[in-house]
ZAMARGU-4260 file (C-alpha; in steps of 0.2 Angstrom, whole numbers, plus 5000, padded with zeros to 4 digits):
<rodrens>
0) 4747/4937/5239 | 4759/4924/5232 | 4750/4911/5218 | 4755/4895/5208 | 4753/4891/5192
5) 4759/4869/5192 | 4751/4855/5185 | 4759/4836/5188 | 4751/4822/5177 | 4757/4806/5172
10) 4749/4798/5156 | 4754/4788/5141 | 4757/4799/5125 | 4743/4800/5114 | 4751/4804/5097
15) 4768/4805/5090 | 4776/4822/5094 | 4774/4834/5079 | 4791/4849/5082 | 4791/4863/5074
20) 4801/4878/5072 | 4795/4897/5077 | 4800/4910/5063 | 4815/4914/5075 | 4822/4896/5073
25) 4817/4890/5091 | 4810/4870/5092 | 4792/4868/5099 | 4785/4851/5100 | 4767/4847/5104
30) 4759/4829/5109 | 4744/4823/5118 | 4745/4814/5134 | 4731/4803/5140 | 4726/4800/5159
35) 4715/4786/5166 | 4705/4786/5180 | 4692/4773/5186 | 4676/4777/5195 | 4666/4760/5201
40) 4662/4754/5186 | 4665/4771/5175 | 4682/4771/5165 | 4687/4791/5162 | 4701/4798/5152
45) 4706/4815/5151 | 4716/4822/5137 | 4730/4838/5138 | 4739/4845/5127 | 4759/4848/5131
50) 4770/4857/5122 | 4788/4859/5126 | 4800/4872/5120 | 4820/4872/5117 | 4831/4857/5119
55) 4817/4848/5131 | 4808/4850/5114 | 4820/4844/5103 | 4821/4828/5116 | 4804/4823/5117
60) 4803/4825/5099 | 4818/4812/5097 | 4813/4800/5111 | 4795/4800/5116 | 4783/4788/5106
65) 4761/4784/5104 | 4757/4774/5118 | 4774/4775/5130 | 4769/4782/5147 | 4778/4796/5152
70) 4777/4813/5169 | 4773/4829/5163 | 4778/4843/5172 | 4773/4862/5169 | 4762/4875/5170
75) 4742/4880/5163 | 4741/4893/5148 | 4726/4895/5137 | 4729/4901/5120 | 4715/4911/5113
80) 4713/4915/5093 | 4701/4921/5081 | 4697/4909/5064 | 4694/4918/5046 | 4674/4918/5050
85) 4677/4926/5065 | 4675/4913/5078 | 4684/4913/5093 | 4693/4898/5099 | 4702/4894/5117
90) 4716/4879/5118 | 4723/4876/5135 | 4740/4867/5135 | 4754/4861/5146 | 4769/4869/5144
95) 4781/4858/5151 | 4797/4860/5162 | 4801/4845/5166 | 4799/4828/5158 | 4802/4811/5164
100) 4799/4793/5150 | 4794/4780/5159 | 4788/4763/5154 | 4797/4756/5139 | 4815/4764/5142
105) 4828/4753/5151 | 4832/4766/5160 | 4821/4782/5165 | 4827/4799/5157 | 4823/4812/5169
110) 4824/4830/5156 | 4824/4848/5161 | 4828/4865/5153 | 4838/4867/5166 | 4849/4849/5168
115) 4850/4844/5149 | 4867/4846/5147 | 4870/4833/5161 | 4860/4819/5150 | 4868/4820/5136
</rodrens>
């Protein structure tokens, strides 16, 4: 039985990216995007959080800002961790593949792991 594991969403970024580096020296960069939707008169937003790892990580880091609408593409993964006074805690993120800025560019700047090399 075959499954998929995708999730598409197109927001404006929340927060400025924070990167970081791993103990092996890879880059991570996290952010929050924001997505609105409107029912009658009922405004929703829904949060996620993306991280993105390598030189996709190193991009968004350089060129993504608060408030610029950007297309997130990845996959679901939950993180689960237990604090010092013994609570457990679940986070679920966005690990992104594929990142397209929109919005405040002059030109949109399509970025995958696979197709950095082309963009730069």
């Amino acid at each position: 039985m075959a499954s998929l594991n995708r999730v598409t969403i197109i927001g404006n970024v929340g927060n400025e990216p924070e990167m970081r580096f791993t103990p092996s020296g890879k880059p991570v960069t996290s952010f929050s995007v924001a997505t609105n939707e409107k029912f009658g008169d009922n405004d929703h937003t829904e949060w996620f959080s993306v991280v993105a790892w390598n030189k996709l990580a190193e991009t968004c880091n350089q060129y993504l800002t608060k408030g610029q609408q950007v297309y997130v593409e990845g996959r679901l993964q939950t993180r689960t961790w237990e604090s010092d006074d013994g609570v457990k805690h679940y986070k679920t993120e966005v690990i992104a593949n594929k990142v397209l800025f929109l919005g405040q560019r002059k030109q949109s700047e399509e970025t995958t792991e696979e197709n950095l090399e082309d963009l730069f």
